[in-house]
C-alpha positions as CSV (number, residue, x, y, z in Angstrom):
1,X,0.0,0.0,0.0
2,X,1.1,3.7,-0.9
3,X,2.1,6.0,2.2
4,X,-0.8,8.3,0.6
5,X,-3.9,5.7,0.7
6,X,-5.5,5.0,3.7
7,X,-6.8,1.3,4.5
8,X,-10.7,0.5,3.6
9,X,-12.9,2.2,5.8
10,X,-13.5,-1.3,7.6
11,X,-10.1,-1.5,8.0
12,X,-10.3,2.3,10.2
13,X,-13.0,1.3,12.0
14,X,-11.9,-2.1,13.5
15,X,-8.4,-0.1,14.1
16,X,-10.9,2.4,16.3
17,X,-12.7,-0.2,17.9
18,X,-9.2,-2.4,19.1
19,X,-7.8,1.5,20.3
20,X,-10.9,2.4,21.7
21,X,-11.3,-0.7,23.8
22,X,-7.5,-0.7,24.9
23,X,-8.1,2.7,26.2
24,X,-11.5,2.0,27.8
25,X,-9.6,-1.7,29.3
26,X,-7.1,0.3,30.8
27,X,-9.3,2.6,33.0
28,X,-11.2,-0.8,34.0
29,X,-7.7,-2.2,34.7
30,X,-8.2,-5.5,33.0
31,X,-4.8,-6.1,32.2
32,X,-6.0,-9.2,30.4
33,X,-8.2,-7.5,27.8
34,X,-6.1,-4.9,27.3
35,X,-2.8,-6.9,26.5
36,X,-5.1,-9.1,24.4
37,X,-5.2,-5.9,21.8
38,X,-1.6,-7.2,21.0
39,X,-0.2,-10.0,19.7
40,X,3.0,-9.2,21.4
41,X,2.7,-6.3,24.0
42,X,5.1,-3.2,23.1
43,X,5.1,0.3,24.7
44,X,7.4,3.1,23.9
45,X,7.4,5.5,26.5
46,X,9.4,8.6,24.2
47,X,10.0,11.0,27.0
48,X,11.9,8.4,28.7
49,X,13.5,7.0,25.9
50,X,12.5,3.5,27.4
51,X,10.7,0.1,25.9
52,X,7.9,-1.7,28.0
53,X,8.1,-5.7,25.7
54,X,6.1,-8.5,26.4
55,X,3.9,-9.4,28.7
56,X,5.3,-9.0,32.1
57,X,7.2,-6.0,31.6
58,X,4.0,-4.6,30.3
59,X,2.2,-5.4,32.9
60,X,5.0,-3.8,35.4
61,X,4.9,-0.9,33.7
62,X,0.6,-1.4,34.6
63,X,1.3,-2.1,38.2
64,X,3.9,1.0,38.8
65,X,1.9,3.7,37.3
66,X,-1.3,2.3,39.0
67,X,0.9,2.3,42.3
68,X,1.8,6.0,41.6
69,X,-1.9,6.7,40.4
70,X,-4.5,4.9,41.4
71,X,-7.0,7.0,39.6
72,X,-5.4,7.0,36.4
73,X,-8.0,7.9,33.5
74,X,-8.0,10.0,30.6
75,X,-10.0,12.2,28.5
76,X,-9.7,11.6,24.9
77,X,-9.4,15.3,22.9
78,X,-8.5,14.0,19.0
79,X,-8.7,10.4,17.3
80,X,-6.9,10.6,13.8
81,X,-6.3,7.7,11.5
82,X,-2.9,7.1,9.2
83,X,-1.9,5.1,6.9
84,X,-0.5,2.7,9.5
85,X,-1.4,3.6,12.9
86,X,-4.9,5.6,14.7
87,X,-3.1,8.9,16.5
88,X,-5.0,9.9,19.7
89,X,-5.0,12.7,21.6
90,X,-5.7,12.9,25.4
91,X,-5.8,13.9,28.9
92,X,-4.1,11.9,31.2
93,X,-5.3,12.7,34.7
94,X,-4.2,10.9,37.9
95,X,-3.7,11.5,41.4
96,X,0.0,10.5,42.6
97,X,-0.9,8.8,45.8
98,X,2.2,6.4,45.1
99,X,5.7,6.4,44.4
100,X,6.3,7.0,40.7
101,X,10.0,5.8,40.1
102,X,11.9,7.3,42.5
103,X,10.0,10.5,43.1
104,X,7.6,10.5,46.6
105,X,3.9,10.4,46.4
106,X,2.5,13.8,46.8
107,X,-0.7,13.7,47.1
108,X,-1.4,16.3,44.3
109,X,-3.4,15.6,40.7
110,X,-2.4,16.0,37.4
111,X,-4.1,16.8,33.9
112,X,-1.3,15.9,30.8
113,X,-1.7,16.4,27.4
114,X,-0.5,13.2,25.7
115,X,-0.4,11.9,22.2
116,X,0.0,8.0,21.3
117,X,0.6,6.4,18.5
118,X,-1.2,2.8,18.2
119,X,0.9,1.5,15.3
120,X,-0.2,-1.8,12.9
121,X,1.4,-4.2,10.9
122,X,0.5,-5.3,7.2
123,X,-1.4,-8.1,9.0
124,X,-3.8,-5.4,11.0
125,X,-2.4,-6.5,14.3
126,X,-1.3,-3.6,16.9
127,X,2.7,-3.9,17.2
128,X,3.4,-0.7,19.2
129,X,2.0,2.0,21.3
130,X,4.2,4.7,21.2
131,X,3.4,7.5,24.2
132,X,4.5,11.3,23.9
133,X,4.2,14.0,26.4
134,X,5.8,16.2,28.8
135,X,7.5,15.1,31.9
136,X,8.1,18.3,33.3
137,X,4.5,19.2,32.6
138,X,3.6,16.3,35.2
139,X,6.4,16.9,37.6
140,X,5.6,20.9,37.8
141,X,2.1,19.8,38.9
142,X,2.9,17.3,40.9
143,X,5.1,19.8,43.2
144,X,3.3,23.0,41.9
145,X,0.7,22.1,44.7
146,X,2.4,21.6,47.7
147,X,2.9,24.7,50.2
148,X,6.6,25.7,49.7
149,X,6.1,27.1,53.3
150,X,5.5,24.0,54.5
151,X,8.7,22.2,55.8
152,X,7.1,18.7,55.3
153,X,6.4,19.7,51.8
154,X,9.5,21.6,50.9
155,X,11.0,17.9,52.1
156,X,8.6,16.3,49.6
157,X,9.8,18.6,46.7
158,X,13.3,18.2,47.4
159,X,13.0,14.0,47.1
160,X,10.9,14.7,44.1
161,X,13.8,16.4,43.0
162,X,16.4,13.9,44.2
163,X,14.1,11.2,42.3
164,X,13.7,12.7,39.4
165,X,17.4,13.4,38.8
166,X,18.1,9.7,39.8
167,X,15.6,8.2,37.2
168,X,17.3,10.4,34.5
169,X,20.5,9.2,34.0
170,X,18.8,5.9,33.1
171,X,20.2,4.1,29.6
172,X,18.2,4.7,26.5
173,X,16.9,2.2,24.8
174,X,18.9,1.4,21.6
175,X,15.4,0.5,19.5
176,X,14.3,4.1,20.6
177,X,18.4,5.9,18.9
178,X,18.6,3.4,16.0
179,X,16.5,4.6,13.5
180,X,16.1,5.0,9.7
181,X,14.8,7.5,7.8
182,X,11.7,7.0,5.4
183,X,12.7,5.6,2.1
184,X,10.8,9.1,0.1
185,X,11.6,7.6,-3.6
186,X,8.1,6.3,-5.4
């Protein structure tokens, strides 16, 4: 297929079905269903530069954000369809009652603005989601909130600081670095 035809309508709508359902699995937090949208379970998580494969890091990755925010939903703002993958647009919202790496619960809420990319292979089956958005969005209101007056909390921002310098100097993920550039010749 041609980077500049889109799939058969039937094709768009059983792609929005499997992404809407993941989402809606999610919230419900039936890992199950939700991992059952893959064939092999693959998250990119692009701020990070990190790779969430196969069923039981994937399902870490579900138990650590859950930890952090219990509440974790979202609010979808776009749906857009390509060639090869659906494109949504959302509100993450959560309330970080948990440790979320190494950075302290602190009890405040967050509203992100997050695109993901659900992306297919020539057999229709969903290979990767790949997550954008801003850390430091999430992290300045995660700490925005707390009373910088407070000692307690001035202790809780400086641990959120200690923890989010500690998960930074993390490795990359080489299948994040190693890329190649589209092939543009038809």
């Amino acid at each position: 297929m041609s980077r500049f035809e889109l799939p058969a309508e039937a094709v768009l709508r059983a792609r929005e079905k499997l992404v809407l359902d993941h989402f809606h699995d999610e919230v419900a937090r039936d890992w199950d269903a939700t991992l059952s949208t893959f064939p092999h379970p693959h998250y990119e998580l692009i701020p990070m530069m990190r790779v969430h494969d196969g069923d039981s890091e994937v399902r870490e990755y579900y138990h650590d954000t859950r930890v952090a925010f219990p509440d974790q939903d979202h609010e979808i703002i776009a749906f857009r369809h390509t060639v090869d993958a659906v494109v949504v647009e959302f509100w993450l919202l959560g309330t970080h009652l948990g440790p979320l790496g190494k950075i302290p619960a602190t009890g405040s809420k967050h509203r992100t603005r997050m695109t993901a990319y659900f992306v297919f292979d020539e057999q229709e089956n969903l290979v990767t989601e790949r997550i954008y958005f801003d850390q430091l969005s999430i992290l300045k209101q995660l700490i925005g909130g707390l009373d910088k007056k407070n000692p307690k909390d001035l202790l809780t921002i400086g641990r959120a600081v200690v923890g989010l310098l500690a998960m930074s100097g993390g490795e990359t993920d080489p299948r994040l670095e190693n890329t190649t550039p589209p092939d543009f010749i038809e």
